[in-house]
C-alpha positions in Angstrom: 97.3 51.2 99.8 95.2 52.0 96.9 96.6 54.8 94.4 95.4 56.6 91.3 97.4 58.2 88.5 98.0 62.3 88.6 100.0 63.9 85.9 102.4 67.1 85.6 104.7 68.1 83.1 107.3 66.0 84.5 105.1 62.7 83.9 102.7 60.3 86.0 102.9 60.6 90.1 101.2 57.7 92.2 99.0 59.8 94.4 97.1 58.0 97.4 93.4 57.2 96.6 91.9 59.1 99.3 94.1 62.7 99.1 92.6 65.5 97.2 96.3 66.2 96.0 98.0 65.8 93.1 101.2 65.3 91.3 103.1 68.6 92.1 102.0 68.3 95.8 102.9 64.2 96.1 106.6 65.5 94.1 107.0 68.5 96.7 106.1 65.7 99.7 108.5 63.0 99.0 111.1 65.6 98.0 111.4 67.8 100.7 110.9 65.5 103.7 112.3 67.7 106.2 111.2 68.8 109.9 107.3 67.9 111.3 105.0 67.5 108.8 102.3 69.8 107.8 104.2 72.6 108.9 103.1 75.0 106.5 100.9 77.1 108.7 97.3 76.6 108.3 96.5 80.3 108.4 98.1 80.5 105.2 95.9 77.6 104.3 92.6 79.8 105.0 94.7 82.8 103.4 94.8 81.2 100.5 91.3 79.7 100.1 90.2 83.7 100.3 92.8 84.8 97.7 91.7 81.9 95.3 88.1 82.4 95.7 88.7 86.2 95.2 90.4 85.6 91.9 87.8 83.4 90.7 85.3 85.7 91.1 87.3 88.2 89.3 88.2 86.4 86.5 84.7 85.5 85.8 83.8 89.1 86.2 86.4 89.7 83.6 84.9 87.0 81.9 87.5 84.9 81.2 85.8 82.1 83.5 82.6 80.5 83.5 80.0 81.0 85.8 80.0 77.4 86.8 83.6 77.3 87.4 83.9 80.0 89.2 81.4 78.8 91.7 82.4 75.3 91.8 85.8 77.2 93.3 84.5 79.3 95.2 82.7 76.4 97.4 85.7 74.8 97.6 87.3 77.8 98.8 84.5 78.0 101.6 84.9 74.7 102.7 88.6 75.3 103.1 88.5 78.4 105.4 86.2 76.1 107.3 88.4 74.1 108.0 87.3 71.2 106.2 90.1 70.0 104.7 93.0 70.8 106.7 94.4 67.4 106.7 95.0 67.6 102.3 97.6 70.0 102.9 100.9 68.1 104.0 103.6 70.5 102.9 106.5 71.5 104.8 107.9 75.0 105.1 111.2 74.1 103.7 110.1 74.1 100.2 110.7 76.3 97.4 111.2 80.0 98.3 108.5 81.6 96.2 106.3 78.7 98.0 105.0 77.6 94.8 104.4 74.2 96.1 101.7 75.3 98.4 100.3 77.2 95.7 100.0 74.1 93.6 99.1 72.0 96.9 95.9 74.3 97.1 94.9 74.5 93.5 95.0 70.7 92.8 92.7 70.1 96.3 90.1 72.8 94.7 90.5 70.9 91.3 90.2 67.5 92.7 87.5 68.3 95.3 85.5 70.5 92.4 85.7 67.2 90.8 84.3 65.0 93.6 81.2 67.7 93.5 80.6 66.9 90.9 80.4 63.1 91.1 83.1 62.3 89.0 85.8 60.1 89.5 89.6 61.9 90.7 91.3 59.5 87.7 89.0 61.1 85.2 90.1 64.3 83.1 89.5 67.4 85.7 86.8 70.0 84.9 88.1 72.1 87.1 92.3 72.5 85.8 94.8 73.3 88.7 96.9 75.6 86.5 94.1 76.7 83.5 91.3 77.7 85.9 92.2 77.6 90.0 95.8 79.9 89.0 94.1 81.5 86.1 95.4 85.1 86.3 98.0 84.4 88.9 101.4 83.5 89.6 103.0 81.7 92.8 104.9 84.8 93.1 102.2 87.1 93.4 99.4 84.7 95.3 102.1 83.6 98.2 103.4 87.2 99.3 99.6 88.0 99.1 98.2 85.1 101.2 101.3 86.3 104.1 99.8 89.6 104.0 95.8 87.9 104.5 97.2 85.7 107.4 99.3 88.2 109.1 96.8 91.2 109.0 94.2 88.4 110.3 96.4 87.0 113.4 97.5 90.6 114.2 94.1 92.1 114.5 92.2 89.7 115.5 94.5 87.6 118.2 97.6 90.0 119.2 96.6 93.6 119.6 93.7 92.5 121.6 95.8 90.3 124.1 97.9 93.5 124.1 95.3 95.6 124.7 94.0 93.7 127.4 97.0 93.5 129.2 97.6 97.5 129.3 93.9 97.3 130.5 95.0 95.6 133.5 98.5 97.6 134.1 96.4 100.8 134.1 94.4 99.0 136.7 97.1 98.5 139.3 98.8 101.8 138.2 95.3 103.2 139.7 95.7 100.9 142.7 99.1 101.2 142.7 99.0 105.4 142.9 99.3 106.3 147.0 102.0 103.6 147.6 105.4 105.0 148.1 108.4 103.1 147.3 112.1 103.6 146.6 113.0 103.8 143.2 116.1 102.5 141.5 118.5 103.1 139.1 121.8 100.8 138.1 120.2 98.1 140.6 120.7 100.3 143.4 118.3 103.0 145.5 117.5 106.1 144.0 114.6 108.5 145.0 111.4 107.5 145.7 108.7 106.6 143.2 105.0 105.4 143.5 103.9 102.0 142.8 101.9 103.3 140.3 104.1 105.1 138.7 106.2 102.3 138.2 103.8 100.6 136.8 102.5 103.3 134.3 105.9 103.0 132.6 104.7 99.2 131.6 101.2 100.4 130.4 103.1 103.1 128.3 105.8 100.3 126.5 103.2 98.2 126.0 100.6 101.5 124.5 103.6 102.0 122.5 103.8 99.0 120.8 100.5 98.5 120.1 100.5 102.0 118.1 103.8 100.5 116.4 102.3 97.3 115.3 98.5 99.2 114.1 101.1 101.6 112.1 103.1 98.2 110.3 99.7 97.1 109.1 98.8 99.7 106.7 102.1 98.5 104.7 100.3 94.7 105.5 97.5 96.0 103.5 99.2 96.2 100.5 98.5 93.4 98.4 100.4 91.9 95.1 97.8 90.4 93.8 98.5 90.8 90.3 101.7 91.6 89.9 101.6 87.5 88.6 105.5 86.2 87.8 107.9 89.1 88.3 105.3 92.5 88.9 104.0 93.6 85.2 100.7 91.4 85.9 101.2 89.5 82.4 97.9 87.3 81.6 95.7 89.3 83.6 92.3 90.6 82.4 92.2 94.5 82.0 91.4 95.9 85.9 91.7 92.6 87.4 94.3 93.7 90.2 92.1 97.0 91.6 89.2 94.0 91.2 90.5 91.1 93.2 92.1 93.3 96.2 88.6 95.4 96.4 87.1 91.7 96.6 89.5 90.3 99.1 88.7 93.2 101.4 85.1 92.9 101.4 85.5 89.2 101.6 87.9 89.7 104.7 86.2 92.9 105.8 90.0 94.6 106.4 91.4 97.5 104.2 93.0 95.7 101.4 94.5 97.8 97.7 96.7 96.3 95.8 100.0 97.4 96.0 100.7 100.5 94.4 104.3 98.7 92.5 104.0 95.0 92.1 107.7 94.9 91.4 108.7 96.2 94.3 105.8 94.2 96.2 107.2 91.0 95.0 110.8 91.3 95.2 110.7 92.5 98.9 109.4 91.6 102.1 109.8 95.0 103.9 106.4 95.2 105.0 107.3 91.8 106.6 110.2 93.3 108.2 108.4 96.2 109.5 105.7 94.2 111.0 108.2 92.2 112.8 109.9 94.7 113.7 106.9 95.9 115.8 106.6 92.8 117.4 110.6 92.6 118.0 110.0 95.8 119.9 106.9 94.3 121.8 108.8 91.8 122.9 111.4 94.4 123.9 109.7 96.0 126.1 107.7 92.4 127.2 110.9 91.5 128.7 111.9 94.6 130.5 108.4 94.5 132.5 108.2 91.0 133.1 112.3 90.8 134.4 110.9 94.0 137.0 107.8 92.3 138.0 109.8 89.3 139.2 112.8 91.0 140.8 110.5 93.1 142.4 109.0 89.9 143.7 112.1 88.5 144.2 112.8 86.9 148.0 110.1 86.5 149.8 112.4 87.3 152.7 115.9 87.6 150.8 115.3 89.7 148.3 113.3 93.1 146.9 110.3 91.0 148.1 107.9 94.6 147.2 105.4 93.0 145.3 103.4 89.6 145.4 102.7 87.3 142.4 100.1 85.1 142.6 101.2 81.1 143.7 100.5 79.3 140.5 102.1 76.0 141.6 105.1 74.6 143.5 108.6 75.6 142.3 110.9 73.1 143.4 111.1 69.7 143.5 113.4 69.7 146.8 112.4 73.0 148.6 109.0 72.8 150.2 106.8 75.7 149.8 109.0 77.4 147.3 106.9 79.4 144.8 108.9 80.9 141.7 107.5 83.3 138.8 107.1 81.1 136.4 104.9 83.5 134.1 107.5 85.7 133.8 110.0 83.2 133.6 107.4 81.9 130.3 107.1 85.1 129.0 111.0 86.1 128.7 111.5 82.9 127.0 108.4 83.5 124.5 110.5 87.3 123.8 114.1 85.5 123.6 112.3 83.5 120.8 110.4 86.2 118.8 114.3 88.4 119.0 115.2 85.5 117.2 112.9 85.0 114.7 113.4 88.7 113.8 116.4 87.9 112.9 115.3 85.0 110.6 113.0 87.5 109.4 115.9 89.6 108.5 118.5 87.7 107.3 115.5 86.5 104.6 113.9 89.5 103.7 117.6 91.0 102.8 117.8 88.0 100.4 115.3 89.7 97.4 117.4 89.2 94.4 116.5 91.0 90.7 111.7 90.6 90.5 111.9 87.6 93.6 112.4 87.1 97.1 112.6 83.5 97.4 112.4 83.5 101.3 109.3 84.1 101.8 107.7 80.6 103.8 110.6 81.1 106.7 109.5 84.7 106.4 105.5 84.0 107.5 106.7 80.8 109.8 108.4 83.5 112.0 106.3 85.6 111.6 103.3 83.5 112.6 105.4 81.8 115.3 106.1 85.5 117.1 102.4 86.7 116.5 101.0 83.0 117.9 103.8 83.1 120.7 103.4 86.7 121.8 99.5 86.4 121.8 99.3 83.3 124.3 102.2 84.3 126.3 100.9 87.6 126.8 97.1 86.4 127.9 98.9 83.9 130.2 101.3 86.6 131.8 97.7 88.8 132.0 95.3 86.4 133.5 97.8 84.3 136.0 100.1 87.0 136.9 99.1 90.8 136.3 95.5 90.7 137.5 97.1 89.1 140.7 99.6 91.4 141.7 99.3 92.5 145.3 102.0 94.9 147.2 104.0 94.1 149.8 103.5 97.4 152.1 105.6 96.4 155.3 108.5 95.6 152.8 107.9 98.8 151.0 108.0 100.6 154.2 111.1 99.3 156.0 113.2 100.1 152.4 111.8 103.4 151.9 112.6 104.1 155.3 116.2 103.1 155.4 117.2 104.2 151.9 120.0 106.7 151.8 118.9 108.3 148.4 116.2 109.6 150.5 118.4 112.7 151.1 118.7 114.2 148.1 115.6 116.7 149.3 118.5 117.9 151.2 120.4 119.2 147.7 118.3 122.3 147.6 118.8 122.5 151.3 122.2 122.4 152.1 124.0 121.7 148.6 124.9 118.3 147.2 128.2 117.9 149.4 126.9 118.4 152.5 124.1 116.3 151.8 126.4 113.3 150.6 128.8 113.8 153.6 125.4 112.8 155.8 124.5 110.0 153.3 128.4 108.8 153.5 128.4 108.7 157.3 125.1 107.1 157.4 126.3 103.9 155.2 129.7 103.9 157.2 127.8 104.1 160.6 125.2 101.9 159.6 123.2 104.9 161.6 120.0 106.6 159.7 120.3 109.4 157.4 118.0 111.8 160.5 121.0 110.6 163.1 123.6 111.9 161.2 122.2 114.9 159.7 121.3 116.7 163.1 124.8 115.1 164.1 126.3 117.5 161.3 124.9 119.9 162.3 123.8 121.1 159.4 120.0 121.1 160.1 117.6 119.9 163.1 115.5 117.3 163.6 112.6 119.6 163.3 113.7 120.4 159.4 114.7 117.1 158.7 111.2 115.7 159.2 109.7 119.0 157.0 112.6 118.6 154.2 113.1 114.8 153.6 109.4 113.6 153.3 108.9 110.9 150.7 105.7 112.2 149.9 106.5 115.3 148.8 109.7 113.8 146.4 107.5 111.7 144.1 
């Protein structure tokens, strides 16, 4: 293999001929050689090709960068969000805390490819300096926190709320289907009075309406940028205005309501917005695994169980019991929300660990955070498209346990009070009789007004 000769402050690195890296990245590589590699997730890749190009336009604006320069990065920057060169970023995750490898990983490809645009050889003195002009008027400290906030506001909007949205599309759709069929409704696992279908359902379309609001509200703390802020929050070797600059260039450049933060201290020695954001998707999850648990006891059986709605038949579900079909969506989807619970408490655990200007967390931070928003948004499209839109009741099943529920008499209550009414709901269960047999056997009413009182219609 042929190499060439990077430099740092620590000396000479070998560095493979054909990577656009450079000493601090090939260091960081060999020295942290733990889990897949690559895992440094490639939206914060893109995030950070915006910030860069962002602060290279400022800085030249501030005139502290030449014109050439600044668009020698910039193009880099472009080719980057592309795509281009996703395969010059090898980092791992489990790096320093302030992720200051991955900001030098980006900053020597920019240097090294600015070099290679301009026909000159990767051995030779760079034009374009790593440190002097790609991290002119930044900080690792202030450009890492800043490229979490790019890539989650990006993921969140763009890939999350609308698989959330799109599934509460489709529960409002059955809750309208859903809205003549009565059922028995439950409570501690066992019958209670009755309920629609529909109105079962609209409980799921409100969960899910309330964590989308949740999440939309965690973003305006995502908008916050600290951008700036450089090593510990008082923006030391920036150019007068650059901060209000750079964020009011990121948001155009993005198109999303960027400002920078209003205190850089506190936006670089916390994670809270982190936290908060999560936390939304923690609660998402929540209530993720509520409806999907329902929707597959509900389905439960077909003959020995609830059995009251059907899920589509996806594929085979056993391996030694012909035609068994199992709800393997939901089955997906819990898992997907056991993982997510999880990672909030990653997300935690690290965010608590901000200690005097720096939280040095922050990579396992925007993994998790990733992981839940890349997790919840596939999971939730799969749940939609292969079981929600296929949902179909089960209206003899329905029937026949509406019928024979014994919660059906509390329309008596107002009737003849609650103790007569469980006296005739007691004898019922012990007779194994209906709750119309023993009520005109009490005496207590006749058939005529047991037909008026105890309609299921008129209970939901």
């Amino acid at each position: 293999m042929e190499y060439r000769i990077e430099k740092d402050t620590l000396g000479e690195v070998k560095v493979s001929a054909d990577k656009l890296w450079g000493a601090q990245t090939e260091r960081s590589r060999n020295n942290f050689k733990i889990g897949p590699p690559s895992s440094m997730p490639i939206e914060i890749i893109k995030a950070y090709a915006i910030l860069k190009k962002a602060a290279a336009i400022t800085n030249h604006s501030c005139g502290v960068l030449s014109l050439e320069k600044m668009e020698l990065i910039s193009k880099v920057c472009d080719e980057i969000k592309k795509g281009m060169h996703n395969d010059q970023f090898p980092l791992v995750v489990w790096q320093t805390g302030s992720g200051t490898q991955t900001n030098m990983n980006i900053n020597e490809v920019i240097s090294n490819r600015a070099q290679q645009i301009l026909g000159k050889d990767l051995s030779e003195e760079k034009f374009i300096k790593a440190n002097d002009d790609v991290n002119k008027s930044q900080s690792s400290n202030d450009t890492f926190p800043t490229a979490m906030h790019i890539a989650s506001y990006e993921i969140l909007t763009q890939r999350t709320l609308p698989a959330l949205k799109e599934l509460k599309l489709n529960l409002d759709k059955k809750v309208g289907e859903f809205g003549n069929i009565v059922k028995i409704g439950r409570t501690h696992l066992m019958d209670a009075t009755p309920i629609t279908l529909g109105q079962e359902f609209s409980a799921f379309s409100k969960q899910i309406e309330n964590g989308i609001l949740s999440l939309e509200n965690s973003l305006k703390y995502i908008c916050e940028i600290a951008l700036g802020g450089t090593a510990v929050g008082t923006g030391l070797n920036t150019p007068k205005g650059y901060s209000e600059k750079v964020a009011k260039i990121i948001s155009n450049e993005t198109s999303y309501p960027f400002v920078t933060a209003s205190n850089k201290f506190e936006a670089l020695s916390s994670n809270d917005a982190m936290v908060e954001c999560h936390n939304s998707l923690k609660k998402i999850a929540v209530s993720l695994n509520k409806i999907s648990n329902d929707i597959r006891m509900l389905s439960s059986g077909p003959r020995s169980g609830i059995g009251e709605i059907i899920l589509p038949a996806n594929e085979p579900g056993s391996s030694i019991m012909p035609g068994k079909v199992n709800p393997t969506q939901c089955e997906a989807l819990c898992m997907i929300c056991s993982q997510v619970i999880g990672n909030d408490s990653a997300i935690t655990f690290s965010a608590s660990q901000g200690h005097f200007q720096l939280n040095v967390f922050k990579p396992v931070i925007i993994f998790n955070l990733i992981n839940s928003s890349n997790l919840l948004t596939d999971g939730i499209n799969s749940f939609t498209s292969n079981c929600v839109k296929g949902i179909k009741p089960n209206l003899n099943s329905i029937k026949n346990k509406l019928d024979n529920s014994l919660m059906l008499v509390t329309a008596l209550n107002t009737k003849i009070g609650y103790y007569k009414a469980a006296e005739i709901a007691n004898n019922a269960y012990n007779n194994n009789t209906t709750l119309k047999e023993e009520a005109v056997k009490s005496g207590y009413l006749t058939a005529q007004e047991y037909d008026k009182w105890v309609d299921p219609k008129n209970m939901i």
